[in-house]
Each structure stands twice: as structure tokens, then as C-alpha cells.
N, C-alpha and C positions, 0 to 999 in steps of 0.2 A: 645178451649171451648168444653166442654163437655156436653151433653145432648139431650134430643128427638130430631126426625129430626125438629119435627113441633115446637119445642121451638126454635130451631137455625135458621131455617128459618127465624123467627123473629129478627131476634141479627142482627142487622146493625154495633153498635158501641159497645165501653165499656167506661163508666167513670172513671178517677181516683178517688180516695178518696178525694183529696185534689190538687188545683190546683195552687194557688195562692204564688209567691214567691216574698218576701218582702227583701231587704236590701242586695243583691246579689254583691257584692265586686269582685269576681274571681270565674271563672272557674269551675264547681262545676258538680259532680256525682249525683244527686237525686235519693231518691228511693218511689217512690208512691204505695202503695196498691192500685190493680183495688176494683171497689166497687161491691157489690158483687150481683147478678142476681138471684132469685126464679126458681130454677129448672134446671139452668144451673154450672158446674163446671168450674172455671177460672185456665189453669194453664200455666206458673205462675201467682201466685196470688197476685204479683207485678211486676214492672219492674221499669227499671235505665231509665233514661233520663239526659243527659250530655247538659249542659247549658252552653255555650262558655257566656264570657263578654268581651265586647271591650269597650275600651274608646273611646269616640265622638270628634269629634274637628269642631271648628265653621271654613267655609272656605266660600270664599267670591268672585265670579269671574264676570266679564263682558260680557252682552249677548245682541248681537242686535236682534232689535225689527223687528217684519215679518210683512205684510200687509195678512193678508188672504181673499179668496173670494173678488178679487177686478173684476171687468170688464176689457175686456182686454184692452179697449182706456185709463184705469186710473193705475196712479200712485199713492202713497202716500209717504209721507215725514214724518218724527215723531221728536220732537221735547223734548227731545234730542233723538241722533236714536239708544240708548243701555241704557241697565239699568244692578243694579247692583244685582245680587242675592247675598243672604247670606242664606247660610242654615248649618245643622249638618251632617257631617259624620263619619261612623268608620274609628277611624284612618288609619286601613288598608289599605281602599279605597283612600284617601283625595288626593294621589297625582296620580291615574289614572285618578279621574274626570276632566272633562275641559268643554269649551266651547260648543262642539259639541255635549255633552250630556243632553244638554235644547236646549227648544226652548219657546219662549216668543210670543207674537203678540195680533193685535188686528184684530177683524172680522170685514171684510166690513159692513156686514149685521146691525151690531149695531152702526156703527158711519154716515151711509148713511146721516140717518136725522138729525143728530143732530144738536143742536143750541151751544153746550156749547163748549168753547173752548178748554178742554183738558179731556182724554176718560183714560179708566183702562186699564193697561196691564193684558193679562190674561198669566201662565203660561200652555204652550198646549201638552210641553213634559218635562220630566225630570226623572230620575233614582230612581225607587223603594225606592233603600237606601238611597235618600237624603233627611232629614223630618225636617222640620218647615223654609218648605223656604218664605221669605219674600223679597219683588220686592222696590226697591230704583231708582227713586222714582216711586211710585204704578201708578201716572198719568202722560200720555205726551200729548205732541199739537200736532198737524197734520194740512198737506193740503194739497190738493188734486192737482195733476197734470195733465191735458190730453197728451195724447202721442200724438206725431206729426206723422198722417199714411202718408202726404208729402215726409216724407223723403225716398229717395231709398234704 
């Protein structure tokens, strides 16, 4: 970028002309015009941006359910005690992910009181790349156990 100091000072970013890419099949070289700035010179006055595509695949694996924030004399029990995720990934990815890349549970804090007899799984970790995941089934039952401090 070219121009006064006191105009570039100003210049954070640049936009392109056109951002939006519709109907993208493979792999693809782009080429955008920057848009162009009052009193500043852009050079170049475009640039390439390389747009990888991968294809998704739905993959589906089994994750047991956590107790979090419980008190240390209590247990919980979850009814059933794994649920199933199903989500989308890049092909690429679909056969490094596994188990130990979620984690599911439900918080002490919100089933303390309750009356109803089965609460929401929430998902509390999973991998950036795996999008529109969906928890089978979304509710389980529980109950509460004291731990025996008796025992030696």
C-alpha cells in the first residue's frame, strides 16, 4: 500500500471486491480485486486465494457421559451411560477422529434440584472440524449415589 503516512496509519485492512463463492465443486485458484481506497495505492491490485474442497462424510461414534462438578461424597449414574454422536467430517479427517476427541456430560449444578426424571446431555468438548453434531439420545436418567467414607 502506497500513500501518506497519515492515510496508512489509518489502513487496518483491505477488502476484496467480491467475496462470496457460490457452487464450488473442486479445488479452485480465485482471483479477487482489492477494492480500492481514496488516496491510497493497492499493489497488487488483486490477489489469488486457493480454495481447497473436501468432501464431508457423516461418521457416528460412541461416547460415555461425565458427571461434572459433583461433591466429593456423591456419585452419579446415567441412564444409559454413553450416547451416540453423529456428526460431519472431511473425509480426510474421519478415520483419525475417535472417542477421545469429545467429551459429553452433564453439570452437577443443574440437575441438583431437579424433579424430572431425565436431564440434557450437553456436549463440553469436541474437534473444531466436526460440525452439525447431534447427541442420541439428547436425554438420560440418573441417580445419585453416596460414596461410602467407611470404607478403608
Amino acid at each position: 500500500a502506497y500513500g501518506s503516512l497519515s492515510d496508512l496509519s489509518k489502513l487496518n485492512y483491505v477488502y476484496t471486491s467480491t467475496d462470496t463463492i457460490n457452487r464450488l465443486e473442486s479445488n479452485r485458484k480465485i482471483i479477487y480485486k482489492l477494492q480500492e481506497i481514496n488516496r491510497i495505492k493497492l499493489v497488487p491490485e488483486q490477489i489469488a486465494v486457493y480454495v481447497p474442497v473436501e468432501a464431508y462424510t457423516q461418521k457416528k461414534i460412541e461416547v460415555p457421559i461425565e458427571g461434572f462438578n459433583l461433591p466429593q461424597n456423591l456419585t452419579v449414574k446415567f441412564f444409559p451411560s454413553k450416547v451416540n454422536l453423529s456428526f460431519f467430517v472431511g473425509v480426510s479427517l474421519a478415520d483419525s477422529i475417535n472417542t477421545n476427541d469429545f467429551s459429553v456430560g452433564v453439570d452437577y449444578e443443574s440437575i441438583k434440584d431437579s424433579k424430572s426424571a431425565s436431564v440434557p446431555v450437553r456436549i463440553t468438548e469436541s474437534p473444531s472440524y466436526a460440525r452439525n453434531l447431534t447427541i442420541d439420545p439428547p436425554n438420560v436418567e440418573f441417580i445419585f449415589e453416596y460414596k461410602d467414607d467407611t470404607t478403608p
